[in-house]
N, C-alpha and C positions, 0 to 999 in steps of 0.2 A: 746452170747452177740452181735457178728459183726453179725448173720442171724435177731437178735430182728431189728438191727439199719439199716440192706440192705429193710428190711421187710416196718420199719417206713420210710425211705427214699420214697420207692415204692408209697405206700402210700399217704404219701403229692403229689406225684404228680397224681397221678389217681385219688383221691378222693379230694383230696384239689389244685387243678392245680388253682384255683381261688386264693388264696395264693401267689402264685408262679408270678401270672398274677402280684398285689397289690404293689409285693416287685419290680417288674421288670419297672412296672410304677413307681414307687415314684425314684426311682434310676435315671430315664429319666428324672425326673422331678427337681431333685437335681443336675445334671448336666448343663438343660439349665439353669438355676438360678444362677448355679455361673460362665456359659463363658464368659457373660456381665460385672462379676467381674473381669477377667482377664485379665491384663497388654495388650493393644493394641500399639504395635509398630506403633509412627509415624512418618511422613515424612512433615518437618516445609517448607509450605512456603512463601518466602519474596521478595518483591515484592519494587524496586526502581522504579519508573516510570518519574523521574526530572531531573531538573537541580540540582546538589547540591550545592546551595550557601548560603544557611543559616545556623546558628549552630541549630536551631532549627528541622529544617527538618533533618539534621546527626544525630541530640540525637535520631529523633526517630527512623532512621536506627541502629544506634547503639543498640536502648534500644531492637529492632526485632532482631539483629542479638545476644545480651544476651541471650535473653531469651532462644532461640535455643540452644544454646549451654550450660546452664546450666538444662534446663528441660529433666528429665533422660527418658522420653515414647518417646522423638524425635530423632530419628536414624541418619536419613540425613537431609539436606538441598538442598532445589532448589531455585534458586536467578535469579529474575525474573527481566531483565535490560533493560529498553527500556530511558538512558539518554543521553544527550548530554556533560554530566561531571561539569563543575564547577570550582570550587576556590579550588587553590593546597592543604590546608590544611587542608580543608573538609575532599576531596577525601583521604586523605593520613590517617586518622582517620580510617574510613572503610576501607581502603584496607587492615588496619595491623589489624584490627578487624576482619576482613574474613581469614585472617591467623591463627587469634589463633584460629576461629573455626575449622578450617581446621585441626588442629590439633588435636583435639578432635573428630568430628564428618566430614565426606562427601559432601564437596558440588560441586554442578553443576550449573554452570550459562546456565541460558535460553536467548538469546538476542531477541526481538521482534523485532521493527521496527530499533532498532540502539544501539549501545555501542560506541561513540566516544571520544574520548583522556581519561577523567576523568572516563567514563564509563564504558569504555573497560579496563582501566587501575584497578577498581576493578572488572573484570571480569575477571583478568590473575592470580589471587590469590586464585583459585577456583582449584578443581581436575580437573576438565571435565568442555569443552565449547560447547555448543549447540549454534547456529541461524538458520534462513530461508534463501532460498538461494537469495531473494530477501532484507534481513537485510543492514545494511553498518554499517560497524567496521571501527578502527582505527584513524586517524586524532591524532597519536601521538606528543606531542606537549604541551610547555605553549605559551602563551601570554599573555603581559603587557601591560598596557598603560604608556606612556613617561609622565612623570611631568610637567604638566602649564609652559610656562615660568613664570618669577615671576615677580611682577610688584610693581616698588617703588612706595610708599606709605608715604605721609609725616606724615600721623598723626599712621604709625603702626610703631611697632617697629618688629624687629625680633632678638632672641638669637645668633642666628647659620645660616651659607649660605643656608642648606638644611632645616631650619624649615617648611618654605612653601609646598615642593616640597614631603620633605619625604626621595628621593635619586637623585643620581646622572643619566643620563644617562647612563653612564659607568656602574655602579654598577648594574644597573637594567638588561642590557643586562647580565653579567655577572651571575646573579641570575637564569633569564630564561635558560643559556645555563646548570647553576647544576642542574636548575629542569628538563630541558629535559633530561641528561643525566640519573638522577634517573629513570625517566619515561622508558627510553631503557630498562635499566640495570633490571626493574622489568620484562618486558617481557619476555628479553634473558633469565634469570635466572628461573624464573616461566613456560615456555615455553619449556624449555631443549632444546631433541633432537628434539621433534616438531618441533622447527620452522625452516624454510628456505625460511627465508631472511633474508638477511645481517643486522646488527644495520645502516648502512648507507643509507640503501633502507628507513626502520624505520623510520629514524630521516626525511626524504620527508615531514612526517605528512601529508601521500595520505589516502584518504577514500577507503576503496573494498569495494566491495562485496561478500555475502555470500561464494560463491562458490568460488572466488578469497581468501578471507579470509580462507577457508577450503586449498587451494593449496600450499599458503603461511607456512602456519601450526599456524594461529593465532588464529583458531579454532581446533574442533577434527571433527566436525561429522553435517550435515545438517540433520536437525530434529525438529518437533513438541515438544510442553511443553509436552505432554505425555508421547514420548519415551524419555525425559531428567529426568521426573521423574524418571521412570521404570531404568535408568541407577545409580540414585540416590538408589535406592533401592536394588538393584544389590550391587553396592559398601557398603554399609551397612549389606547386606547379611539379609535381613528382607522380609519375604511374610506377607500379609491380613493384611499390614499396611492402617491406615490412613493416612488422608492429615488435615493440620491444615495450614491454613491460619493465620498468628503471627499478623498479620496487623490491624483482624478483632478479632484478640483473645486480643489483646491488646487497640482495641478501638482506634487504631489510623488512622487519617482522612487522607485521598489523599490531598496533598497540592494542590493549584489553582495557574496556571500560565496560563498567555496570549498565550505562545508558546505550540499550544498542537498539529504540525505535523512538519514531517521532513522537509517537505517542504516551510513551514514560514519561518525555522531557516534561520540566518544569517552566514554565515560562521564566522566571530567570533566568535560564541557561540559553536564551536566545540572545540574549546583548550580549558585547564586547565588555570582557571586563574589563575594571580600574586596578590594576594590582594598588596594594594599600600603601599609601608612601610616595607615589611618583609626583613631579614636579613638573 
């Protein structure tokens, strides 16, 4: 019986080797058809490019930085920061929102042309910091604006001393020195052993640069969005990943501002603001 079955074996392949050919094709052919079915590891990216001062333009930071974190093909994240920050309560939205990604999945911030106070403040909430060595970071830091005097009025009335104004002088200073102090305290804390320099160097609310920010340890590493991804993928431990754009997978449009280089900005526009009123 085993010399019938070495015999038939022989056989199919010297006389029916076209057989052999038919099964060895369709088998290649079943294989490419289902690799494009196959789970593609990707790497989501999100892309801030503003000032963040509206709730609208945060929801849809927010709604990119969801999505990231709950779509299970997305491995890591690259957070791509070229702002100059915005209104404390914005900012403080995303910053604990890139926390809980952080938790979940790897991210790396990319900084382009600038990450200052608000910017950079969600940029230190991140695994890994990239910029250029021509970038400018930091400008740690809120600011307020002081309250109208108030002007009597015979035909208005008012409830309360502070109705007009919102708050006191006193209090408002008082305000900016807990946001600044949070604003350190994120750094030092987010930062670890990185950093060196002092919280009192910090609280200057000085701009660097790139290279000055890498010395400092307010960054990790001067580099291209390329090698920040590649680092994002590394940390995730993912090869012959994609790249998904959240921005463009989600239909959401680049906001329009007036201010669109470093160089317009006004140095007020570097702090974290105080919106008028908060407590």
């Amino acid at each position: 019986m085993v010399k019938r079955i070495t015999e038939w074996v022989r056989g199919l392949f010297s006389k029916r080797s076209w057989l052999v050919l038919i099964l060895v094709g369709l088998i290649g052919f079943l294989i490419g058809a289902l690799i494009p079915l196959i789970s593609k590891p990707d790497i989501a990216k999100i892309t801030i490019n503003s000032p963040i001062t509206t709730q609208s333009y945060t929801d849809d930071v927010l709604k990119m930085l969801s999505y990231a974190k709950n779509e299970k093909s997305i491995k890591g994240v690259i957070l791509e920061i070229d702002s100059p920050g915005g209104t404390v309560s914005l900012i403080e939205q995303v910053y604990y929102s890139v926390l809980e990604l952080r938790k979940e999945k790897p991210v790396v911030t990319f900084i382009g042309l600038k990450a200052l106070s608000g910017g950079y403040y969600i940029a230190v909430a991140s695994n890994y910091i990239f910029c250029q060595s021509a970038s400018v970071i930091g400008n740690i830091g809120a600011r307020g604006k002081l309250p109208s005097s108030e002007e009597l009025k015979e035909n208005v009335i008012i409830s309360g001393p502070f109705k007009e104004t919102g708050f006191s002088e006193k209090r408002l200073r008082i305000n900016l020195e807990r946001f600044k102090q949070d604003f350190i305290s994120a750094v030092v804390i987010q930062r670890g052993e990185r950093l060196k320099i002092s919280p009192e160097e910090i609280s200057k609310a000085e701009v660097y640069t790139g290279w000055e920010a890498l010395k400092y340890g307010l960054i990790d590493e001067i580099g291209m969005i390329d090698t920040a991804i590649k680092k994002v993928a590394k940390l995730a431990k993912v090869r012959n990943y994609g790249l998904v754009d959240v921005s463009k997978k989600l239909g959401i449009q680049k906001p329009f501002f007036f201010i669109i280089s470093y160089s317009e900005l006004k140095p007020d526009c570097y702090y974290l603001y105080l919106e008028k009123g908060v407590k």
